[in-house]
mmCIF file of the protein (N, C-alpha, C, O) and its ligand, coordinates in Angstrom:
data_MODEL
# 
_entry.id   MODEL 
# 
loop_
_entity.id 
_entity.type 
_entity.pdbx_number_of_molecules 
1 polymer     1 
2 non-polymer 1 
# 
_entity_poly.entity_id                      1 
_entity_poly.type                           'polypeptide(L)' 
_entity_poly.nstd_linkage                   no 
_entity_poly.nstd_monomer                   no 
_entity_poly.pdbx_seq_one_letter_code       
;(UNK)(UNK)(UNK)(UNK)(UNK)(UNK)(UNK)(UNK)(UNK)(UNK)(UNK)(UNK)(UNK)(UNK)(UNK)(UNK)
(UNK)(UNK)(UNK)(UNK)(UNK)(UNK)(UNK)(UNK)(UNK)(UNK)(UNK)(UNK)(UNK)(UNK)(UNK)(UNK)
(UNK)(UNK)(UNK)(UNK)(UNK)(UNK)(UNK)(UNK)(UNK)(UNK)(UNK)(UNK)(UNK)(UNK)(UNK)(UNK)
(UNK)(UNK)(UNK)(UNK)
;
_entity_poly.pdbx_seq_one_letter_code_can   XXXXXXXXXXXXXXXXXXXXXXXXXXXXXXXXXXXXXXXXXXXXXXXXXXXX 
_entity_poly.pdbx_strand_id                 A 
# 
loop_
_entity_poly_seq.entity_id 
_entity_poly_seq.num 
_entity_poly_seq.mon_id 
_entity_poly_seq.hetero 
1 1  UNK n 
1 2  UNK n 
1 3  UNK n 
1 4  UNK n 
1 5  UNK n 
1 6  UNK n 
1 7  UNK n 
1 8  UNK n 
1 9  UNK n 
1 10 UNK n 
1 11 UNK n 
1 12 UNK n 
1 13 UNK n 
1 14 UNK n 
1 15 UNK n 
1 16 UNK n 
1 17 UNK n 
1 18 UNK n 
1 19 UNK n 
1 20 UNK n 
1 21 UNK n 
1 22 UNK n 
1 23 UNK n 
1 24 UNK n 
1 25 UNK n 
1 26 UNK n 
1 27 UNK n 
1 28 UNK n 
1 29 UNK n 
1 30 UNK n 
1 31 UNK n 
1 32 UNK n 
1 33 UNK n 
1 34 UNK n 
1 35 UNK n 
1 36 UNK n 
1 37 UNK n 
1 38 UNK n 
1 39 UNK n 
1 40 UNK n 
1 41 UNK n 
1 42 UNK n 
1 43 UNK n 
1 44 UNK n 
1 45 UNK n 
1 46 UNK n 
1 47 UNK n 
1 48 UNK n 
1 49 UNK n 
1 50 UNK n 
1 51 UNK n 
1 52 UNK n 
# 
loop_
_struct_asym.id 
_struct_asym.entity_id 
A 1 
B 2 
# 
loop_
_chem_comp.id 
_chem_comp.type 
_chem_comp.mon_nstd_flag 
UNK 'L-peptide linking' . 
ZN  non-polymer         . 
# 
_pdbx_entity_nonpoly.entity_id   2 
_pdbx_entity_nonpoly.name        ? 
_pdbx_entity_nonpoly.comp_id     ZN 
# 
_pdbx_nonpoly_scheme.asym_id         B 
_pdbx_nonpoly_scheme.entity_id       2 
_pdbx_nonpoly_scheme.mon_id          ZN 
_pdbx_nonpoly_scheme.ndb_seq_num     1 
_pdbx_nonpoly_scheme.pdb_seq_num     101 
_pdbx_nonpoly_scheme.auth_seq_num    101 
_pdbx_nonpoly_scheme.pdb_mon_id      ZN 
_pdbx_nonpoly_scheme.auth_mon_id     ZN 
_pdbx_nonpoly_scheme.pdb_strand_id   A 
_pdbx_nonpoly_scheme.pdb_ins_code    . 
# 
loop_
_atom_site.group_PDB 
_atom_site.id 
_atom_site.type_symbol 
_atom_site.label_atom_id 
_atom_site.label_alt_id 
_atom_site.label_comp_id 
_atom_site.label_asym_id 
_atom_site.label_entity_id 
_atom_site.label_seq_id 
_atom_site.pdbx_PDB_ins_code 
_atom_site.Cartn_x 
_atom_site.Cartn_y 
_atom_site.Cartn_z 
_atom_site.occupancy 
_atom_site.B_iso_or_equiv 
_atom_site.pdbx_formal_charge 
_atom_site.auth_seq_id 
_atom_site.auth_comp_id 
_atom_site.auth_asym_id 
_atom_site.auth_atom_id 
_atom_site.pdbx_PDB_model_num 
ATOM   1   N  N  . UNK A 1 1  ? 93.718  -127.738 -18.061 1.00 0.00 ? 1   UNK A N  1 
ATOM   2   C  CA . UNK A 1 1  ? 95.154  -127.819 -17.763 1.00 0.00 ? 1   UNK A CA 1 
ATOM   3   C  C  . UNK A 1 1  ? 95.692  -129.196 -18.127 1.00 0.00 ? 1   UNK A C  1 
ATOM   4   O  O  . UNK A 1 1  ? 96.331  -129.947 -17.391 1.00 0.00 ? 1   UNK A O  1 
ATOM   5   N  N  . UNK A 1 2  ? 95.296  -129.413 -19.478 1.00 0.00 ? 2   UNK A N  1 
ATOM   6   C  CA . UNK A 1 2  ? 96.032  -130.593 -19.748 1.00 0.00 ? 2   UNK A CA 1 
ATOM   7   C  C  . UNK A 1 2  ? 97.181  -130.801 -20.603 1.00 0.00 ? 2   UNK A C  1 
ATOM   8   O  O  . UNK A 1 2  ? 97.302  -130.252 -21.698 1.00 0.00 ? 2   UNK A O  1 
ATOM   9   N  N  . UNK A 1 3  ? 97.890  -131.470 -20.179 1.00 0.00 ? 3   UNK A N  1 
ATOM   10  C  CA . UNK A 1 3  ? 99.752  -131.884 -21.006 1.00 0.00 ? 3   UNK A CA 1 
ATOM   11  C  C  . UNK A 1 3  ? 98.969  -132.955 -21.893 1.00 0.00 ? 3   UNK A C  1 
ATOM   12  O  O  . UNK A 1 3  ? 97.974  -133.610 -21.584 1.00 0.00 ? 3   UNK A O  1 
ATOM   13  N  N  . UNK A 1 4  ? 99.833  -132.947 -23.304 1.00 0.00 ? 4   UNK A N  1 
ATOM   14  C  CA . UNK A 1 4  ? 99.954  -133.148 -24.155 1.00 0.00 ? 4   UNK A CA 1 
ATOM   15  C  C  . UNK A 1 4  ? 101.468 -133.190 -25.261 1.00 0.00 ? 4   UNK A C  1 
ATOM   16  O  O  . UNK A 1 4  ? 101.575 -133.017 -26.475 1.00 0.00 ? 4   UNK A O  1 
ATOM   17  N  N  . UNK A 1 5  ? 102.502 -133.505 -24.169 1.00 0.00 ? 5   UNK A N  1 
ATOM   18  C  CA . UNK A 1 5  ? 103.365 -133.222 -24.704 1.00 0.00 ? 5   UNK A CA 1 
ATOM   19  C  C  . UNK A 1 5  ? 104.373 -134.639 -24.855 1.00 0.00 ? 5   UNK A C  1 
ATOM   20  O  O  . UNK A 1 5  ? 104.686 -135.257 -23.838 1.00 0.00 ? 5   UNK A O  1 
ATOM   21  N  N  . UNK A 1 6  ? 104.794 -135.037 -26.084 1.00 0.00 ? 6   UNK A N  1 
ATOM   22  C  CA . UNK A 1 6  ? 105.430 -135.785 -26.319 1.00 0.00 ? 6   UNK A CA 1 
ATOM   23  C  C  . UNK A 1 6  ? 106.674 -136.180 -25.879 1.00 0.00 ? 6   UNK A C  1 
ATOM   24  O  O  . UNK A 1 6  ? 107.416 -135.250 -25.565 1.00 0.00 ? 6   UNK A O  1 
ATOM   25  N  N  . UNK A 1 7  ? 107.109 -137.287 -25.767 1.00 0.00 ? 7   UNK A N  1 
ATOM   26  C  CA . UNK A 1 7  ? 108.864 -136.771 -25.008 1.00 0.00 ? 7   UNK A CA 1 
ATOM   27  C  C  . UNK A 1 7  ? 109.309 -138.160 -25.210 1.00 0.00 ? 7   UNK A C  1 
ATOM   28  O  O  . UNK A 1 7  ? 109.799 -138.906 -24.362 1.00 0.00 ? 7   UNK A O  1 
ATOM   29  N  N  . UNK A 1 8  ? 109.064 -138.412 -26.496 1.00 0.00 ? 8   UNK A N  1 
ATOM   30  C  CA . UNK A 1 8  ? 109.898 -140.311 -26.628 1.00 0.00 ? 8   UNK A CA 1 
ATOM   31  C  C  . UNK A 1 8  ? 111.488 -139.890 -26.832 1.00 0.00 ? 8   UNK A C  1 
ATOM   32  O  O  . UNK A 1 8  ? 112.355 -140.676 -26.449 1.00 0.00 ? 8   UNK A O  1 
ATOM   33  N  N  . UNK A 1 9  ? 111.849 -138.620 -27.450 1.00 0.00 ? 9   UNK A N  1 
ATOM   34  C  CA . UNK A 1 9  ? 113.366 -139.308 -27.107 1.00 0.00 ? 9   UNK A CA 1 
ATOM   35  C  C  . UNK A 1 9  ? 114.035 -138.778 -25.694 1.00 0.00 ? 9   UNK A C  1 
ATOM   36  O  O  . UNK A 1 9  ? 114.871 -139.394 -25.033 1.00 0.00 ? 9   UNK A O  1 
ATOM   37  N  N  . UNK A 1 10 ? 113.542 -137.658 -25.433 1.00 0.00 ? 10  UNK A N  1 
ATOM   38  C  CA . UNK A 1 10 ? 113.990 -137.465 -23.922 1.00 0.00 ? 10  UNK A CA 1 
ATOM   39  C  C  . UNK A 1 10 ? 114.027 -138.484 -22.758 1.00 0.00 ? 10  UNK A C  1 
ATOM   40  O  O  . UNK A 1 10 ? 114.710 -138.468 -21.735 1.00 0.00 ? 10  UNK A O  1 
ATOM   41  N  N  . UNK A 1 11 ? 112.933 -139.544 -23.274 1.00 0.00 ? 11  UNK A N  1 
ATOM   42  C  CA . UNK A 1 11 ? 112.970 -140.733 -22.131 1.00 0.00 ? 11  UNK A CA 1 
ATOM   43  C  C  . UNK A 1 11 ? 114.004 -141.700 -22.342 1.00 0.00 ? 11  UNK A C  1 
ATOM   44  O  O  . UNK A 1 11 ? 114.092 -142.747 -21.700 1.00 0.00 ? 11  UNK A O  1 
ATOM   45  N  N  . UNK A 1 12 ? 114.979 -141.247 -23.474 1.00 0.00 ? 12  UNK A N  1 
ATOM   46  C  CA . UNK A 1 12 ? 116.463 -141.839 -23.510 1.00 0.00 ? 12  UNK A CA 1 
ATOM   47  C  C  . UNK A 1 12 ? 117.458 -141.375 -23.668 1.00 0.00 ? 12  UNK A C  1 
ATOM   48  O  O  . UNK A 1 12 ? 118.229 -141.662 -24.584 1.00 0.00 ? 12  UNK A O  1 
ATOM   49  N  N  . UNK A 1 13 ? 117.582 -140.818 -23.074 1.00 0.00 ? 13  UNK A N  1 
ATOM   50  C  CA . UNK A 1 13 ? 118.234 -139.299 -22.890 1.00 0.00 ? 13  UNK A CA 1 
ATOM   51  C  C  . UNK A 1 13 ? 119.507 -139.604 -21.544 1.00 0.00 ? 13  UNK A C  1 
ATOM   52  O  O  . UNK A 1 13 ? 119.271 -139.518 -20.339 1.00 0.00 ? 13  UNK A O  1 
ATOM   53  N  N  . UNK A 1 14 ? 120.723 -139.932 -22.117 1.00 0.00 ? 14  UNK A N  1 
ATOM   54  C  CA . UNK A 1 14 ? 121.865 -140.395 -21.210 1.00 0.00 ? 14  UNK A CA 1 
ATOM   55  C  C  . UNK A 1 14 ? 122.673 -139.219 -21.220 1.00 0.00 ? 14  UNK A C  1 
ATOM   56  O  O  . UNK A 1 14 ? 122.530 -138.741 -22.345 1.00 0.00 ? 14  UNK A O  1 
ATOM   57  N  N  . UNK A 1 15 ? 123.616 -138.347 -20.410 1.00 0.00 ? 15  UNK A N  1 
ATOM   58  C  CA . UNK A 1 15 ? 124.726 -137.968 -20.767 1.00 0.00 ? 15  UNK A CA 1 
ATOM   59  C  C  . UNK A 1 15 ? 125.770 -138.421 -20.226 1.00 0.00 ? 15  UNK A C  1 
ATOM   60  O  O  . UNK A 1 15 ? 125.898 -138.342 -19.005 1.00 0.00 ? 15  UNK A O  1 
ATOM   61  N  N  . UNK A 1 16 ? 127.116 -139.216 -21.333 1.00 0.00 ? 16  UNK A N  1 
ATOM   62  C  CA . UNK A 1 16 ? 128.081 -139.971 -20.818 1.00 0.00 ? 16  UNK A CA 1 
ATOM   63  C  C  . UNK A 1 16 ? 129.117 -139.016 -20.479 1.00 0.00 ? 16  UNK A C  1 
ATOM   64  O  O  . UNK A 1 16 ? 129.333 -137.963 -21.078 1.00 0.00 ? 16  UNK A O  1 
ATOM   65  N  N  . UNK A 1 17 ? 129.529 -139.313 -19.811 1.00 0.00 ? 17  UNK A N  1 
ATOM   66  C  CA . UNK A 1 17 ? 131.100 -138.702 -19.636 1.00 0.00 ? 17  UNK A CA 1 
ATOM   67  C  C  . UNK A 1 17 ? 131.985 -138.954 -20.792 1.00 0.00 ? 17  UNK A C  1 
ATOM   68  O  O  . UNK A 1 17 ? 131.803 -140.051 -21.319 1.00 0.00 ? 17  UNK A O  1 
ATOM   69  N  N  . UNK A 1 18 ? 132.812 -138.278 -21.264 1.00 0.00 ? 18  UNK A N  1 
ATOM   70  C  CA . UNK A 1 18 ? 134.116 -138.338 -21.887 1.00 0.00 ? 18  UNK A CA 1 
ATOM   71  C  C  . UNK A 1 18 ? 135.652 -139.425 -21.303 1.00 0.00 ? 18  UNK A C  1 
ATOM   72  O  O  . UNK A 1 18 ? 136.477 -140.132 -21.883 1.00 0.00 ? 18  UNK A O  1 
ATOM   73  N  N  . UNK A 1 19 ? 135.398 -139.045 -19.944 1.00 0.00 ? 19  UNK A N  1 
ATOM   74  C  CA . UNK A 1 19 ? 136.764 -139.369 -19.611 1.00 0.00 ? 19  UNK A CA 1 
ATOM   75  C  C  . UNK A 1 19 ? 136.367 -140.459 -18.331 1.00 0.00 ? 19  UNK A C  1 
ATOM   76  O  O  . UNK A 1 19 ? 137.127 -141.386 -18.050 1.00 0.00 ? 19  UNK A O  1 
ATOM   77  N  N  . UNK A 1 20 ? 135.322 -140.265 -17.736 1.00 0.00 ? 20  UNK A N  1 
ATOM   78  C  CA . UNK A 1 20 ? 135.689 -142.239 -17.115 1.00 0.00 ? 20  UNK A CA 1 
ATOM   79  C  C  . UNK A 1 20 ? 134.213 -142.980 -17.691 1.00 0.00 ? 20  UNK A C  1 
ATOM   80  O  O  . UNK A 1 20 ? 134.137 -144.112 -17.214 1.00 0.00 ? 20  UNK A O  1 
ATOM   81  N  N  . UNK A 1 21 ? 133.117 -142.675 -18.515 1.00 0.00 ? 21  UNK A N  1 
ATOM   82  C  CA . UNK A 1 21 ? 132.279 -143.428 -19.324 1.00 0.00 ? 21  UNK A CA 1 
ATOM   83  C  C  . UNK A 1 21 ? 131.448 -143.351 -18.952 1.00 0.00 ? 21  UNK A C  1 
ATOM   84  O  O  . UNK A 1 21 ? 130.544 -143.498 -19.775 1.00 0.00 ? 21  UNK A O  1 
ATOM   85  N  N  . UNK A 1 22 ? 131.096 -143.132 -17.813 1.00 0.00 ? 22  UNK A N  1 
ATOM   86  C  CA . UNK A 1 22 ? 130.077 -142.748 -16.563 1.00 0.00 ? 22  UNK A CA 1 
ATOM   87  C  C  . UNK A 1 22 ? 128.762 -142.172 -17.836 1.00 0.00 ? 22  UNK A C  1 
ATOM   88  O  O  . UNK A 1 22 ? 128.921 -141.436 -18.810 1.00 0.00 ? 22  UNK A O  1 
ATOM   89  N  N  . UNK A 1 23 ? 127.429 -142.894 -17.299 1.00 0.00 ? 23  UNK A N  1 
ATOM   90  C  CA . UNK A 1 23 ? 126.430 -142.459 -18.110 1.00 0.00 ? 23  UNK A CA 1 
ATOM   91  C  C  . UNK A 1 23 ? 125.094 -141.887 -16.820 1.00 0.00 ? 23  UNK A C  1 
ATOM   92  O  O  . UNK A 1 23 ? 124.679 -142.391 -15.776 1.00 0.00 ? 23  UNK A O  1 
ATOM   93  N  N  . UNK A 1 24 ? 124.784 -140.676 -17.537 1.00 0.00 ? 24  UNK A N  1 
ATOM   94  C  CA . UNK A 1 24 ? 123.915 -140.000 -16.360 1.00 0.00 ? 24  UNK A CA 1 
ATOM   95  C  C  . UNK A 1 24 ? 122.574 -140.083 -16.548 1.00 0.00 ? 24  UNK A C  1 
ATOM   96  O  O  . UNK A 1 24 ? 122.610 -139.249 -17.453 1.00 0.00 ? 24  UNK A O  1 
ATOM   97  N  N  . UNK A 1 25 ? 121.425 -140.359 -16.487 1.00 0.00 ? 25  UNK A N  1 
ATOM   98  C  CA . UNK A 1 25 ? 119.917 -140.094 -17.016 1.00 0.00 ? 25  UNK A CA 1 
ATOM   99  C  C  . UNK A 1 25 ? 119.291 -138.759 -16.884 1.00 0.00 ? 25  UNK A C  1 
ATOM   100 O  O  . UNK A 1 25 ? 119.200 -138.463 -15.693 1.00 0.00 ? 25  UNK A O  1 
ATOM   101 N  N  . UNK A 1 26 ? 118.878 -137.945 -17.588 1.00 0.00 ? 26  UNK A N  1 
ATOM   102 C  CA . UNK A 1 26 ? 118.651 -136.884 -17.772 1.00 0.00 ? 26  UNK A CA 1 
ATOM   103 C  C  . UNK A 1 26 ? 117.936 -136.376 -16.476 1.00 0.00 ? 26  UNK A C  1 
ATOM   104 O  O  . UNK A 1 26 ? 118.090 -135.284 -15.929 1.00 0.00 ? 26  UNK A O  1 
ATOM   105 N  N  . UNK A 1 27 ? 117.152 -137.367 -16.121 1.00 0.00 ? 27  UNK A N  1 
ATOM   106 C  CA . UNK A 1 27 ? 116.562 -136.571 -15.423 1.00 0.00 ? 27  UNK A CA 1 
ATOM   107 C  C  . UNK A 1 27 ? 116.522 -137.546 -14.143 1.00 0.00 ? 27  UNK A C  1 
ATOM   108 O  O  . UNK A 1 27 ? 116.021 -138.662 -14.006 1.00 0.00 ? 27  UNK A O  1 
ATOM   109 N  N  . UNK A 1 28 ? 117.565 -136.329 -12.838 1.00 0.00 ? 28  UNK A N  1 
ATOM   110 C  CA . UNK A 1 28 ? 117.322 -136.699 -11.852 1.00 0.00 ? 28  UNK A CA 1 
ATOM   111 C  C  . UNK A 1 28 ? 116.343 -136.274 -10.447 1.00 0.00 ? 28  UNK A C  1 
ATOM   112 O  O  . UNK A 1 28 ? 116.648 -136.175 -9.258  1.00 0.00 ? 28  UNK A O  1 
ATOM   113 N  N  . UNK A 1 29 ? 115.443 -136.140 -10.952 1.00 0.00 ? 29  UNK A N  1 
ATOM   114 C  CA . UNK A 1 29 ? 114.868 -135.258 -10.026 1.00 0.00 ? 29  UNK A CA 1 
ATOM   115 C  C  . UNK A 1 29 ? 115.364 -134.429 -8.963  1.00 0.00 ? 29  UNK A C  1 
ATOM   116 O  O  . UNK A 1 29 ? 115.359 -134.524 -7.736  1.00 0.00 ? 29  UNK A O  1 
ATOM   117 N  N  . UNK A 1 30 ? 115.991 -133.205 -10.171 1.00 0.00 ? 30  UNK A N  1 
ATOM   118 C  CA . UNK A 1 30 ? 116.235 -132.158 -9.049  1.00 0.00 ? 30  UNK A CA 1 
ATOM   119 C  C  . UNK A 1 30 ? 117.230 -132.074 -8.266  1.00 0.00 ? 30  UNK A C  1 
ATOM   120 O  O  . UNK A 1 30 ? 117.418 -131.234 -7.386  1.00 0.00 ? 30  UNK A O  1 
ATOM   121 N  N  . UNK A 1 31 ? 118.238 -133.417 -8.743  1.00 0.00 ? 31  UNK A N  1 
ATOM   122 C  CA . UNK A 1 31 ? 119.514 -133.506 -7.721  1.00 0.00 ? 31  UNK A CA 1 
ATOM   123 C  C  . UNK A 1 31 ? 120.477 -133.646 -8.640  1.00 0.00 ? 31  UNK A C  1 
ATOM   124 O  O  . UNK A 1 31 ? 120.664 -134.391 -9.602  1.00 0.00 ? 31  UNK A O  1 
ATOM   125 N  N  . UNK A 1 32 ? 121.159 -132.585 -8.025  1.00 0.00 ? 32  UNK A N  1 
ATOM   126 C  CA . UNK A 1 32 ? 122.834 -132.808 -8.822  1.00 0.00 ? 32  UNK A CA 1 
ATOM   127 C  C  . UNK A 1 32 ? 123.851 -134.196 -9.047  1.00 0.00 ? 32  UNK A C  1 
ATOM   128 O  O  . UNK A 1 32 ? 124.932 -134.256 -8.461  1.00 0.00 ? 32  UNK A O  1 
ATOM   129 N  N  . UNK A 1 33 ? 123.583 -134.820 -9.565  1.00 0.00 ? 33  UNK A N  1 
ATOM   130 C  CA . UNK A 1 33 ? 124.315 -135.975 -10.074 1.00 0.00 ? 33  UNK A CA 1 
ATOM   131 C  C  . UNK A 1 33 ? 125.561 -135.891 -10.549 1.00 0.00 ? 33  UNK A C  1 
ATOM   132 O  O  . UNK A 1 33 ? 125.448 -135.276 -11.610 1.00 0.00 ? 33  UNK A O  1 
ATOM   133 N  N  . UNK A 1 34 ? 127.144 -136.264 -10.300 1.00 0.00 ? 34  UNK A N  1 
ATOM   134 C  CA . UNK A 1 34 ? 128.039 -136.065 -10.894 1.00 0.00 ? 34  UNK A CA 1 
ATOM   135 C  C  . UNK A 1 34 ? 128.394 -137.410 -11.673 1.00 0.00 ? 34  UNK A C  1 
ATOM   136 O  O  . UNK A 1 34 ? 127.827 -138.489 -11.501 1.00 0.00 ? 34  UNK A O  1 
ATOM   137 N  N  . UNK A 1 35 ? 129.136 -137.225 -12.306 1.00 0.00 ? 35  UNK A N  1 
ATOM   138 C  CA . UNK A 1 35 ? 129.711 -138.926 -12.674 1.00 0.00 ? 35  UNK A CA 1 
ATOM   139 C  C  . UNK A 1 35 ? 131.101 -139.237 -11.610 1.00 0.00 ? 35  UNK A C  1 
ATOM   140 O  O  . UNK A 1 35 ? 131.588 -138.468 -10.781 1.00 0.00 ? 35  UNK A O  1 
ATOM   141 N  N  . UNK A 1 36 ? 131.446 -140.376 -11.896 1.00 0.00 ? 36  UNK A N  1 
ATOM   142 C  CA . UNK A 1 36 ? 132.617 -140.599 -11.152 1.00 0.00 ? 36  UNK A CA 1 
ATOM   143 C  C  . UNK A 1 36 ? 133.458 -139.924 -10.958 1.00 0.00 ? 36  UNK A C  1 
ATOM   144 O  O  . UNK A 1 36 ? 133.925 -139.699 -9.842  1.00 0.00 ? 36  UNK A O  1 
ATOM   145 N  N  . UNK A 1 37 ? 133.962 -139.295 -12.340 1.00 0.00 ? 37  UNK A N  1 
ATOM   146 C  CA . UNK A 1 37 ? 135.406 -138.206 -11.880 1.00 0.00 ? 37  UNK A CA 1 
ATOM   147 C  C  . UNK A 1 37 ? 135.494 -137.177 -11.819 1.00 0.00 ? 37  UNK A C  1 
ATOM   148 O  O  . UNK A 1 37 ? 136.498 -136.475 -11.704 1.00 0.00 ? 37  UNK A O  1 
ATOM   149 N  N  . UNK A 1 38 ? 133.582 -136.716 -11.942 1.00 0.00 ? 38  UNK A N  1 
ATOM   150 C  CA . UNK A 1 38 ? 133.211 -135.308 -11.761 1.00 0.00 ? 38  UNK A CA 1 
ATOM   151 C  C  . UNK A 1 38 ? 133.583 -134.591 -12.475 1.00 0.00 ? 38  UNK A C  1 
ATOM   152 O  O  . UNK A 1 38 ? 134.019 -133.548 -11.989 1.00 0.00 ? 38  UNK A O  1 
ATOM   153 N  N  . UNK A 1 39 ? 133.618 -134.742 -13.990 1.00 0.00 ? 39  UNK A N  1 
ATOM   154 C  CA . UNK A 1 39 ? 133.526 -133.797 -14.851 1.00 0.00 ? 39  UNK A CA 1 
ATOM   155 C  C  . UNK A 1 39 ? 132.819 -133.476 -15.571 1.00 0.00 ? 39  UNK A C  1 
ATOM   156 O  O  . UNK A 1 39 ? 132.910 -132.850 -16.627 1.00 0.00 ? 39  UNK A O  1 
ATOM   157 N  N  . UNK A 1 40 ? 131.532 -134.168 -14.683 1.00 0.00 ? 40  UNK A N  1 
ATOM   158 C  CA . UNK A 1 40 ? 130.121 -133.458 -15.806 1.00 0.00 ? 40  UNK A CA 1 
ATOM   159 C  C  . UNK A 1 40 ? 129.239 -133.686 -14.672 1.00 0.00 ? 40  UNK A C  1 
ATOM   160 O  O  . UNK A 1 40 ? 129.747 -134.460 -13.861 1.00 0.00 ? 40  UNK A O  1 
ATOM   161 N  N  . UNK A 1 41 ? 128.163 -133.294 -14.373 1.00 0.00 ? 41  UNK A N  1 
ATOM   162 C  CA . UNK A 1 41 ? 127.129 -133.089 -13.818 1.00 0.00 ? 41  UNK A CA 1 
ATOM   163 C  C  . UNK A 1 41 ? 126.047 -132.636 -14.436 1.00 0.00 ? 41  UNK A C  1 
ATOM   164 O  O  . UNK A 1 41 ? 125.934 -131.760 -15.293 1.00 0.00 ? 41  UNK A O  1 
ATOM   165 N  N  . UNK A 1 42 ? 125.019 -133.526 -13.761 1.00 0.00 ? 42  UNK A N  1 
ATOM   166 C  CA . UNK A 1 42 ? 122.949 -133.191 -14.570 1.00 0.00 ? 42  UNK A CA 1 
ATOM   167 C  C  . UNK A 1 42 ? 122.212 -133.006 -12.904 1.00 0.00 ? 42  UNK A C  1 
ATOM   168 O  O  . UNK A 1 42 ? 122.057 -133.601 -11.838 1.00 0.00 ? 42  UNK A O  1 
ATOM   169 N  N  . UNK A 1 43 ? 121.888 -131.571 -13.696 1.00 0.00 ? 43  UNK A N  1 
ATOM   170 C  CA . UNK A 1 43 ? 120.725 -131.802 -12.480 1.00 0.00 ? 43  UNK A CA 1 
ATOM   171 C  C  . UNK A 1 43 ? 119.161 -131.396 -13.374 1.00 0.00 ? 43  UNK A C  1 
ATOM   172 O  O  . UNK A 1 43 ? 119.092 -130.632 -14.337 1.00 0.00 ? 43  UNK A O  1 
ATOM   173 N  N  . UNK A 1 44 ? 118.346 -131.924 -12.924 1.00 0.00 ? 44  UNK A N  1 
ATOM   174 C  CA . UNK A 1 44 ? 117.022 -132.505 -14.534 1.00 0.00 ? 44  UNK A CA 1 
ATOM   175 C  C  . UNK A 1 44 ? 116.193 -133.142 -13.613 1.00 0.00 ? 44  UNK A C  1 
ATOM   176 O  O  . UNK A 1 44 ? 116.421 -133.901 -12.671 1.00 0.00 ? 44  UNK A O  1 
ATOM   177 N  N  . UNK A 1 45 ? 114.656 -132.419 -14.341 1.00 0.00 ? 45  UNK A N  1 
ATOM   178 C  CA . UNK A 1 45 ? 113.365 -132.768 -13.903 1.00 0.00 ? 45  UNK A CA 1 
ATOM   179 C  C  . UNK A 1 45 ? 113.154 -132.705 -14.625 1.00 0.00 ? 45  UNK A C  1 
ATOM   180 O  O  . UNK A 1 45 ? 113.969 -132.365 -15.483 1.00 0.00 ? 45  UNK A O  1 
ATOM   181 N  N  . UNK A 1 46 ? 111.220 -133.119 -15.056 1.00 0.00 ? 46  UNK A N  1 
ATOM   182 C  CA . UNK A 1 46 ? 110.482 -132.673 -15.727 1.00 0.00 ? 46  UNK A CA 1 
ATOM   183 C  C  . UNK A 1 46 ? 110.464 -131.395 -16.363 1.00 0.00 ? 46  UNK A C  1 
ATOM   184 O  O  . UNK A 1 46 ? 110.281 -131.134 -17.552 1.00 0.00 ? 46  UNK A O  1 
ATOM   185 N  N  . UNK A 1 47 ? 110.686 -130.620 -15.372 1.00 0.00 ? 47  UNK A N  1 
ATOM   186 C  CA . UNK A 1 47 ? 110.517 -129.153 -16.367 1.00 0.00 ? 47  UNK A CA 1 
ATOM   187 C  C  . UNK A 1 47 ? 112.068 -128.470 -17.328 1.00 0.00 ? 47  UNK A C  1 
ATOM   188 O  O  . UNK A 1 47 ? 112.047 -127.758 -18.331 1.00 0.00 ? 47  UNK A O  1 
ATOM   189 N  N  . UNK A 1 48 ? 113.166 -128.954 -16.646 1.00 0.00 ? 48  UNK A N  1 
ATOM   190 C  CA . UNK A 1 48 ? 114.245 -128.336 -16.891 1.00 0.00 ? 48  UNK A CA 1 
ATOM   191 C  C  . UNK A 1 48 ? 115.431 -129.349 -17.155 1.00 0.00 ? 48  UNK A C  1 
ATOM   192 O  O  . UNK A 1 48 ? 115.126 -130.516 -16.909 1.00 0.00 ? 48  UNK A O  1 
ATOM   193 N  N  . UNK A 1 49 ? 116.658 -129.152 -17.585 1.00 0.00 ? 49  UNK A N  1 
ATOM   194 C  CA . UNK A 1 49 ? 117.338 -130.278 -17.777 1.00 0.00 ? 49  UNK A CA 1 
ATOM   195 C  C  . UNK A 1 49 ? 118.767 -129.212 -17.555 1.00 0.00 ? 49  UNK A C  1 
ATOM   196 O  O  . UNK A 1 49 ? 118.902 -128.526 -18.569 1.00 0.00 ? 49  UNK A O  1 
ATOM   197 N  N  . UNK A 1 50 ? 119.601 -128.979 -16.738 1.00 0.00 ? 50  UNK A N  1 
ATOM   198 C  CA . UNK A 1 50 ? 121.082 -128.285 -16.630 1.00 0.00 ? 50  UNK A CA 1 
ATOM   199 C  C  . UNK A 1 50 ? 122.046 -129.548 -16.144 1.00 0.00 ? 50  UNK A C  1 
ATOM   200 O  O  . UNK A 1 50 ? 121.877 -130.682 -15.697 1.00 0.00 ? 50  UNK A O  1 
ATOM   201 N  N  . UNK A 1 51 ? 123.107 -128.722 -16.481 1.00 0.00 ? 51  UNK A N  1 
ATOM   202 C  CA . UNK A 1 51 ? 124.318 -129.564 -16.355 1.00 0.00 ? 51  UNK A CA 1 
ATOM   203 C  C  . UNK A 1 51 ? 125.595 -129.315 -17.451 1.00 0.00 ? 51  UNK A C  1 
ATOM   204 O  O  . UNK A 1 51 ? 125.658 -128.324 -18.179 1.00 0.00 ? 51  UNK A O  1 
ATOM   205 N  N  . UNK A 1 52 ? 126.418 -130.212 -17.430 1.00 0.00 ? 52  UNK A N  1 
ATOM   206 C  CA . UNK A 1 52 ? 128.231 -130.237 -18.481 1.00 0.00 ? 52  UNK A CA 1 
ATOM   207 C  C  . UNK A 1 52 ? 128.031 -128.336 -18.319 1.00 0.00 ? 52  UNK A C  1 
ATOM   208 O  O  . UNK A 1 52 ? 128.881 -127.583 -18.794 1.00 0.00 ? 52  UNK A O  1 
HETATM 209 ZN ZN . ZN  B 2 .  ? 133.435 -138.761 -15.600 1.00 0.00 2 101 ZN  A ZN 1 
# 
C-alpha cells in the first residue's frame, strides 16, 4: 500500500478571488474556507479538492 504519487504543482495551488483578491490554498483540510466577500469557497484535502 504504497503512494507514489507526485503533486509538485498542487503544492501551489492558490485559488484567488476575482473581486476582493483574497487567495485560498487548496487544501484546507476538510474545511470550508471562504474568502472575504464570499464569493468563492475551497473545501480540499488530500484526496479531493471542491469549491468556486
Ligand atoms: Zn472574495
Amino acid at each position: 500500500m504504497s503512494k507514489e504519487i507526485a503533486n509538485k504543482t498542487k503544492e501551489e495551488t492558490y485559488y484567488k478571488c476575482t473581486h476582493c483578491g483574497d487567495e485560498i490554498f487548496w487544501n484546507t483540510n476538510k474545511k470550508l474556507i471562504e474568502c472575504k466577500c464570499k464569493a468563492i469557497y475551497i473545501d480540499g484535502c488530500e484526496d479531493y479538492v471542491r469549491g468556486i
